[in-house]
VODO-724311 format. One line per field, with one value per residue (C-alpha): residue number from 1; y, z, x. Coordinates in Angstrom, 2 decimals. Last residue first. Layout:
N
nr	[NUM | ...] $
v	[Y | ...] $
w	[Z | ...] $
u	[X | ...] $
This chain:
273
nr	[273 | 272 | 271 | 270 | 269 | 268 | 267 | 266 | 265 | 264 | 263 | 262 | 261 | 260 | 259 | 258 | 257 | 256 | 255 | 254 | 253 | 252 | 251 | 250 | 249 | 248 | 247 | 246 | 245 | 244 | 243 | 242 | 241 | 240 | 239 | 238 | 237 | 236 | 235 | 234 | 233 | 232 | 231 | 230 | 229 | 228 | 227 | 226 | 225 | 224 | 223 | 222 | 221 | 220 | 219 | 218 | 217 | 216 | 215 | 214 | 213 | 212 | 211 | 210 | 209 | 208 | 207 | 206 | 205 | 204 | 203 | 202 | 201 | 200 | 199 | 198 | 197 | 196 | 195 | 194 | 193 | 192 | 191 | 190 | 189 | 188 | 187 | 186 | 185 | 184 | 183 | 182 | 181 | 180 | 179 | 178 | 177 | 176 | 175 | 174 | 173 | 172 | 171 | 170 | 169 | 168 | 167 | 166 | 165 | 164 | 163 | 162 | 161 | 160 | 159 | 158 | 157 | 156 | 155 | 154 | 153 | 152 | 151 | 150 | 149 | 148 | 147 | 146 | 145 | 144 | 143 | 142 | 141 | 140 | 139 | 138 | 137 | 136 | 135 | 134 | 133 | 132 | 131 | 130 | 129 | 128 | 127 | 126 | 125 | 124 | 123 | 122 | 121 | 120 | 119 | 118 | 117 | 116 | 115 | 114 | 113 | 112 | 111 | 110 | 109 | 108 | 107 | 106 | 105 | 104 | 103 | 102 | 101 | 100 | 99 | 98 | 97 | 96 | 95 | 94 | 93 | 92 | 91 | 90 | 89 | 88 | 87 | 86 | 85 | 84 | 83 | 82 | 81 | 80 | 79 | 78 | 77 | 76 | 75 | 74 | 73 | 72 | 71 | 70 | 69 | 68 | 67 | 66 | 65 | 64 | 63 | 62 | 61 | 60 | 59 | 58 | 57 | 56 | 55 | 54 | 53 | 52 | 51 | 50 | 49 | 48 | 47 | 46 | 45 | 44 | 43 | 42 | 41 | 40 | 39 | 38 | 37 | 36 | 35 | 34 | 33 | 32 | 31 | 30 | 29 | 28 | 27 | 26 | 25 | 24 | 23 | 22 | 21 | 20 | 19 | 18 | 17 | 16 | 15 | 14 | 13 | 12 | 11 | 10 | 9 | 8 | 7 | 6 | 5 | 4 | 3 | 2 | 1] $
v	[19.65 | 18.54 | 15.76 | 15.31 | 12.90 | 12.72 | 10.59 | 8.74 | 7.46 | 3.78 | 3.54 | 2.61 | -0.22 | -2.76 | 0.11 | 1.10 | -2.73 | -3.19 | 0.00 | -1.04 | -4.79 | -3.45 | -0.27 | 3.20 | 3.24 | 4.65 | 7.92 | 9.05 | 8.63 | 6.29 | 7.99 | 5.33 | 5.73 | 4.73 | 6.10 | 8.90 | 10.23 | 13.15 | 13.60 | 17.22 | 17.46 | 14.58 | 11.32 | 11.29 | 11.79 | 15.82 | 16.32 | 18.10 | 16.54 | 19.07 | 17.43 | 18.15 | 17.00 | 20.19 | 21.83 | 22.20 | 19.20 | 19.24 | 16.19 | 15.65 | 13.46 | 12.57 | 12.73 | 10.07 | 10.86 | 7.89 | 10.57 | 9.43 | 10.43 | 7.71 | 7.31 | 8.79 | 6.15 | 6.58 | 10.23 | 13.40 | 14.94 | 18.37 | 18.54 | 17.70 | 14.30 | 13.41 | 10.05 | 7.98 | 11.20 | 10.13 | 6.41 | 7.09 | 8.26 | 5.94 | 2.90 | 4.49 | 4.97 | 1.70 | -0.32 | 1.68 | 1.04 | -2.56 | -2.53 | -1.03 | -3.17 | -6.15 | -4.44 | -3.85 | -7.47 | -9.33 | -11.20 | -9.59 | -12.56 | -14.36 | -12.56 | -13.18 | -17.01 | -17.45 | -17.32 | -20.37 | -20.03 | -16.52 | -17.66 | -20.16 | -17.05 | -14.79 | -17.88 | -18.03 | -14.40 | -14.90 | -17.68 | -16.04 | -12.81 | -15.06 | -17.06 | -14.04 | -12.73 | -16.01 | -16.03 | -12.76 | -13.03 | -14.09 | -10.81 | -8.84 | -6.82 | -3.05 | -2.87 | -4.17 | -0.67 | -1.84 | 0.37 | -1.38 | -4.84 | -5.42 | -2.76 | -4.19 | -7.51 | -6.60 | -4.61 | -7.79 | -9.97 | -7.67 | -7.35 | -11.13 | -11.84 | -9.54 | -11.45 | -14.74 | -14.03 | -16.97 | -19.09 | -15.97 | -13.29 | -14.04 | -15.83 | -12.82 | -11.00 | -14.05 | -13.24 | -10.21 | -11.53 | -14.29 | -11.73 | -10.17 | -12.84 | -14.56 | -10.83 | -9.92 | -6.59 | -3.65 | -4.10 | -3.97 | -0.43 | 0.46 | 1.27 | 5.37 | 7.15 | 7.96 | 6.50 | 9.77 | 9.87 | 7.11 | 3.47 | 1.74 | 0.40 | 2.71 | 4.55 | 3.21 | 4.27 | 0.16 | 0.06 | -0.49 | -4.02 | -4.12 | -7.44 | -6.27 | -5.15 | -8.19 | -10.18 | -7.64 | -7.45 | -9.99 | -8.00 | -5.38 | -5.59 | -6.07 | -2.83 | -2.09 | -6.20 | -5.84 | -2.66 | -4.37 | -7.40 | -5.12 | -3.60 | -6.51 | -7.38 | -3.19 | -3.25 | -1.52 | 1.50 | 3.65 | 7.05 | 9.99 | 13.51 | 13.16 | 11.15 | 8.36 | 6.79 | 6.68 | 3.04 | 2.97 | 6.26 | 3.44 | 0.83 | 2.87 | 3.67 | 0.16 | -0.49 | 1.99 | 0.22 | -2.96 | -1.27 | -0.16 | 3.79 | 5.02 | 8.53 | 9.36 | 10.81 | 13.74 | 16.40 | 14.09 | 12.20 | 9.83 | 6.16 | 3.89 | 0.00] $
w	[-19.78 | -18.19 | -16.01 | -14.49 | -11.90 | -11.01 | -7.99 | -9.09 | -6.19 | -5.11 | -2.62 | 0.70 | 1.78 | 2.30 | 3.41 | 6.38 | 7.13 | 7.29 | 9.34 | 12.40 | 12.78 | 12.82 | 15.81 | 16.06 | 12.01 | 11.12 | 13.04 | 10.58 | 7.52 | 4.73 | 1.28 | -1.56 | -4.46 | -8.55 | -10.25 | -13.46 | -15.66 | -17.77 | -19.94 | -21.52 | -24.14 | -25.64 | -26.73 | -22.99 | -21.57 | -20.81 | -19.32 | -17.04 | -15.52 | -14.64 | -11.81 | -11.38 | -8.56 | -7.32 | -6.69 | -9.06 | -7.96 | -9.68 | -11.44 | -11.93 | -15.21 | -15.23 | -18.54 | -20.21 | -23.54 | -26.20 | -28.74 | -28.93 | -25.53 | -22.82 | -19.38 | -15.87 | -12.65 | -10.31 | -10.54 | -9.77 | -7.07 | -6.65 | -3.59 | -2.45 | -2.92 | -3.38 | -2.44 | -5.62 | -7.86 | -6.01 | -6.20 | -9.92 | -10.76 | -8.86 | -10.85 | -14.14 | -13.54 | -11.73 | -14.76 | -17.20 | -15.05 | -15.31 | -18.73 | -19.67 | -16.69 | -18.78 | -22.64 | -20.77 | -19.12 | -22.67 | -22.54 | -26.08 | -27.83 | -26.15 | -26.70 | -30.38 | -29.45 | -26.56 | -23.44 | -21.22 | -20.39 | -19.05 | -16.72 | -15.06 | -14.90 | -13.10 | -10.65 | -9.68 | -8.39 | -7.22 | -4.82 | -4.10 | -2.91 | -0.75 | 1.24 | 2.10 | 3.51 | 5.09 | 6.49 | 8.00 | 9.96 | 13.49 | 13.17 | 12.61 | 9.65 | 10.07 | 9.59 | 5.80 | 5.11 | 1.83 | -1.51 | -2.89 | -0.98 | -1.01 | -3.38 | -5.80 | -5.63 | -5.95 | -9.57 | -10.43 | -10.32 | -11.97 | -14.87 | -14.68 | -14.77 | -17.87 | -20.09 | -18.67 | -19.53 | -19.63 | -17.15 | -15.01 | -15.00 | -11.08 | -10.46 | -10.40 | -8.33 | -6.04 | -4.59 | -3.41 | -1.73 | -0.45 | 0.63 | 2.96 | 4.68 | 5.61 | 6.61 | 8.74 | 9.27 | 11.41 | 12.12 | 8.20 | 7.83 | 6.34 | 2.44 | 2.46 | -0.72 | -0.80 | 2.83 | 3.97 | 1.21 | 2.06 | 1.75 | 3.05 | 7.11 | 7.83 | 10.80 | 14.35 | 15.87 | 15.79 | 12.12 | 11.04 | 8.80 | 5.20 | 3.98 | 0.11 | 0.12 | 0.98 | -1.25 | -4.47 | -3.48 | -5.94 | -8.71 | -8.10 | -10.82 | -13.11 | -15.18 | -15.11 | -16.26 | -19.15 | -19.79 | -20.64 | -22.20 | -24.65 | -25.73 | -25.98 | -30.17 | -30.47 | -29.40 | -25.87 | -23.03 | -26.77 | -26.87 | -25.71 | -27.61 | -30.34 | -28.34 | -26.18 | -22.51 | -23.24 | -22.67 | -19.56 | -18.03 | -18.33 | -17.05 | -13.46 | -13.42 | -13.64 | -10.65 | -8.43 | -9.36 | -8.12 | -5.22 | -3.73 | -3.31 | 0.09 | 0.72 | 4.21 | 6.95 | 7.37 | 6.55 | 4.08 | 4.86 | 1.71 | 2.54 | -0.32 | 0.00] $
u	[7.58 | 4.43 | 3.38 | -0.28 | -1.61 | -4.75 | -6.29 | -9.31 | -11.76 | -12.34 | -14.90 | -14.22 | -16.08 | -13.30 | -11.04 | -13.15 | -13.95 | -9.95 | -9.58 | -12.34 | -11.12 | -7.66 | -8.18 | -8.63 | -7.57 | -11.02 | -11.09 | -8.39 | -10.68 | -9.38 | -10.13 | -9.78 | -7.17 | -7.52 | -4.57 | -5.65 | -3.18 | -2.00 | 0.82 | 2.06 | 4.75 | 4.29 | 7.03 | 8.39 | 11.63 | 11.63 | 14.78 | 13.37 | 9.98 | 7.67 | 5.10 | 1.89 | -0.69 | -1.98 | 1.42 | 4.31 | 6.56 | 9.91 | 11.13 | 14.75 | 16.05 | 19.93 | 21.09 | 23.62 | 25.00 | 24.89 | 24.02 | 20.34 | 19.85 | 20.66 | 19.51 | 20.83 | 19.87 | 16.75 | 15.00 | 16.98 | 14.46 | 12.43 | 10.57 | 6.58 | 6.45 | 2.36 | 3.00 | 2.05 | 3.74 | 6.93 | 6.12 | 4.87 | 8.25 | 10.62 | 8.85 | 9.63 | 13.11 | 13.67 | 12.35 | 14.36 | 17.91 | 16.82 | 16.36 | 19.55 | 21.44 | 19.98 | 21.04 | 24.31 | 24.77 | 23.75 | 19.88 | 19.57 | 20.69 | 17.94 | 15.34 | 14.34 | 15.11 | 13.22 | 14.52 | 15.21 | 18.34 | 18.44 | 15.80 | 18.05 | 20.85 | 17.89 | 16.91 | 20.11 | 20.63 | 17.81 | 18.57 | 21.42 | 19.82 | 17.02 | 20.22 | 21.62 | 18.54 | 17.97 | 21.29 | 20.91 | 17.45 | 19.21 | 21.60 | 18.05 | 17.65 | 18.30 | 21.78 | 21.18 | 19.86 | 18.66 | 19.44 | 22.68 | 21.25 | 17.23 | 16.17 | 18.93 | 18.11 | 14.23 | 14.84 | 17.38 | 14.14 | 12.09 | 14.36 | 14.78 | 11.19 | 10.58 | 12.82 | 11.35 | 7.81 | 4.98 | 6.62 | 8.22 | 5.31 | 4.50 | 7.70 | 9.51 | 7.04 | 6.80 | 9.94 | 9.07 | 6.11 | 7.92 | 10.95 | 8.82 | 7.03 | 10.63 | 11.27 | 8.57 | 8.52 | 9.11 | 13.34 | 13.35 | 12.64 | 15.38 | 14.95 | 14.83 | 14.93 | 10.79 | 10.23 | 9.40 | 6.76 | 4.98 | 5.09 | 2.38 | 0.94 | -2.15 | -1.35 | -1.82 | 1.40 | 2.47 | 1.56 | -2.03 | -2.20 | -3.97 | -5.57 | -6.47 | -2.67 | -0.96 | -2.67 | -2.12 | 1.67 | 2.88 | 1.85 | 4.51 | 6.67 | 3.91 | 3.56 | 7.94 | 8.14 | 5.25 | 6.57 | 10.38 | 9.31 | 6.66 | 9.69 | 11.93 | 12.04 | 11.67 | 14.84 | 15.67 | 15.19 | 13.85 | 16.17 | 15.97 | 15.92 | 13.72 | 11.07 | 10.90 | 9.14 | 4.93 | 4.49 | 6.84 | 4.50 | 1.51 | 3.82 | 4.59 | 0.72 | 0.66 | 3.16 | 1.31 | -2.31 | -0.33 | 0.76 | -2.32 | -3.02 | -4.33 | -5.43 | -5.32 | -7.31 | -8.98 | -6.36 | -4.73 | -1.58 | -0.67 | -0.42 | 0.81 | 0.00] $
């Protein structure tokens, strides 16, 4: 889930509907300036794995928990940056959900699984707080990287042939890179962040020149993106939300039947040049 801070309450955005909004910003990516994140043989490879990476999370989201201060639990904005929090979960519950991600697309879409599956090896060592994750919990962690790591070279091997000469480490990291980008963007749009941030990793113009991309909030839901990335000059979209009331989260019982009748309301999102 991701918990925005309203007056009232909050406005809570699942993270599959944060992962297509991710894919919807994927479809648009190229113009002039910037080039395609791959061939056209992987396109629909590499927006199938930046719509889906968070599929796995659709359980966990429609049974949502209160944290220990009695706020929704979800990402939010002060997490935006921020991977530590792994004193407050469960981590063997954790890394199933983030492993099935990869095995959510894997049988009908290896390309995509790897990209998915390096997007969670990153978030869970070059971006993880590793401090934060109990001395007893280690090994499993450990254990979870390498069996990813794995699972990405097993994929590898069973591409099909139009993929498979494009499984090399750049066109990968390319990929990857891509995936992060887009997935950074609707998390900051997600939470309503309200300063101007270089998004995940620089990307390619059609000079082989690498530009890092920063996106400046402009108030009501807008965001200027410079570099502009995207093949028009103005985007707009809409994420489905529901409005939690504060009153609601007094205890479990009372949140989860506040979100199970909570209608589902659109929360705009508009980028411009």
């Amino acid at each position: 889930m991701i918990r925005i801070a309203t007056s009232t309450g909050y406005t809570l955005v699942t993270h599959q509907e944060h992962a297509r909004l991710a894919g919807r910003f994927a479809a648009h990516w190229g113009n002039a300036r910037f080039t395609s994140p791959g061939p056209a043989a992987l396109l629909p490879e590499i927006v199938l794995a930046v719509a889906s990476h968070d599929d796995a999370w659709a359980l966990r989201d429609a049974t949502p928990f209160l944290t220990r201060e009695g706020r929704p639990a979800a990402f939010t904005r002060e997490l935006v940056g921020a991977y530590s929090a792994f004193e407050e979960i469960d981590l063997a519950d954790y890394l199933a959900v983030r492993g099935a991600a990869t095995e959510a697309v894997a049988a009908a879409h290896p390309y995509a699984a790897i990209l998915i599956s390096m997007h969670t090896v990153n978030l869970l060592t070059e971006q993880a707080d590793l401090s934060t994750i109990a001395p007893a919990d280690r090994p499993l962690h450990a254990a979870f990287i390498e069996g990813q790591l794995r699972r990405q070279r097993e994929l590898a091997s069973v591409l099909p042939p139009e993929q498979a000469p494009h499984a090399t480490a750049d066109q990968l990291q390319r990929g990857f890179e891509f995936l992060q980008f887009c997935d950074n963007l609707s998390l900051l749009t997600c939470v309503g962040y309200d300063h101007a941030r270089a998004l995940r990793h620089t990307h390619p113009d059609v000079d082989g020149i690498r530009h890092s991309v920063v996106c400046t909030p402009l108030g009501e839901n807008t965001y200027r993106l410079a570099p502009w990335p995207f093949d028009q000059p103005e985007l707009s979209f809409s994420v489905p939300a529901r409005q939690v009331a504060a009153a609601a989260c007094a205890d479990l019982a009372a949140y989860r039947a506040a979100c199970a009748v909570a209608p589902f309301e659109a929360l705009s999102i508009r980028l411009v040049s």
